[in-house]
N, C-alpha and C positions, 0 to 999 in steps of 0.2 A: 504494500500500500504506500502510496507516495503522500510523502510529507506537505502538510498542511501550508500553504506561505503564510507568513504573518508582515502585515504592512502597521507600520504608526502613522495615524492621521493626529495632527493638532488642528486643534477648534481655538479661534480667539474670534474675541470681538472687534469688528470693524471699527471706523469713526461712524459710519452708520448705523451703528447697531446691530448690522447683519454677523453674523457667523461666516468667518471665514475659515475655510479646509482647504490644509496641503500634506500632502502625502511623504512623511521624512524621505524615505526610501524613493521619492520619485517627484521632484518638487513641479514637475509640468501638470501632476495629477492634483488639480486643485478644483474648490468650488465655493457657493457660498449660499446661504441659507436666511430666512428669516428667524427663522427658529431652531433649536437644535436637536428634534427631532427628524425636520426635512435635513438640515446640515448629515444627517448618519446617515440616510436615505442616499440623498445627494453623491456623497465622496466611496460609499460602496459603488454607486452605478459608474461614478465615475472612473474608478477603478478596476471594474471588470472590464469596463471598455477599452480604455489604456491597454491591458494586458491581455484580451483579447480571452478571458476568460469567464465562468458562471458566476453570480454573487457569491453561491456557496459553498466556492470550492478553495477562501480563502478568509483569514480570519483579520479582522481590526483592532489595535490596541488605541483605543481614544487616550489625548493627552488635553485635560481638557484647561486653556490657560485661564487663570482667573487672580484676583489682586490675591497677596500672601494672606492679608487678614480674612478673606474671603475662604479661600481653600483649608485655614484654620477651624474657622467655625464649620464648613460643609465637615470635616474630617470628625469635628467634636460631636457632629448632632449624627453621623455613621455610630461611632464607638458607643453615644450612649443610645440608639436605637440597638446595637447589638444586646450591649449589658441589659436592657430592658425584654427582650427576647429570651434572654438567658435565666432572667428573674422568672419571666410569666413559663418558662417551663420547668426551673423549678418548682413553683409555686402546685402548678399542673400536678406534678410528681409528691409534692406531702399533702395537697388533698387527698390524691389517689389514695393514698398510704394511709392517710388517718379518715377516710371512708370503709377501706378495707379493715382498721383496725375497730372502728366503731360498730359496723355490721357483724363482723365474725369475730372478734375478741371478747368487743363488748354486748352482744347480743342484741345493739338495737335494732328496729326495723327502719328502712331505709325513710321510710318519712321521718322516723327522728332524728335518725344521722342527717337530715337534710338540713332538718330546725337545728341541730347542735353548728355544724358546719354557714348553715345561711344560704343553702342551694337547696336548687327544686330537686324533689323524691325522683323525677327523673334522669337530673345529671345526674346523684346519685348513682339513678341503674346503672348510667352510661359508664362511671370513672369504676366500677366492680365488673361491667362487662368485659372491658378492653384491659 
């Protein structure tokens, strides 16, 4: 199987506003966008054409330029949207745990484990089904 090409497009902003893309690996491969969802649109089409090949028979590493205080804060609101994914599944996991231990430990019936815990009888079922 033959190796995947990987190209880097950088995204900056225009004096217009617009999004401008240039292709590192091939700087004649460029284009420009209002937005930058057409800007990824854009600089793929543009680059199968160029090279005379499918969209997806190659892959894009976006470089995407933006001020440092800017790339700061997008970086801080990633890390604490991870750590917050990582809470709500453990959280997930010692419900689980202390549904199973109030049901079959402690004998309750899942409507009470529902009142002790503050979920409905039928999350309940759900966290002792799964």
């Amino acid at each position: 199987m033959a190796k995947r090409k990987i190209y880097t497009a950088v995204f900056e902003r225009g004096r217009d506003s617009a999004w401008e893309v240039e292709l590192v690996e091939e700087p004649r491969v460029h284009t420009f966008a209002r937005t930058l969802v057409k800007a990824r649109l854009y600089i793929r089409e543009a680059t199968a054409a160029w090279f005379d090949v499918e969209e997806d028979t190659f892959d894009l590493i976006e470089d995407v330029r933006l001020p440092k205080v800017v790339k700061n804060r997008v970086a801080k609101a990633h890390r604490e949207r991870e750590r917050a994914q990582s809470a709500q599944e453990a959280a997930l996991t010692t419900t689980k745990e202390a549904a199973e231990a109030l049901v079959r430990i402690g004998h309750l019936s899942t409507r009470d484990a529902a009142e002790v815990l503050g979920l409905s009888h039928q999350r309940i079922q759900q966290l002792l089904a799964s």
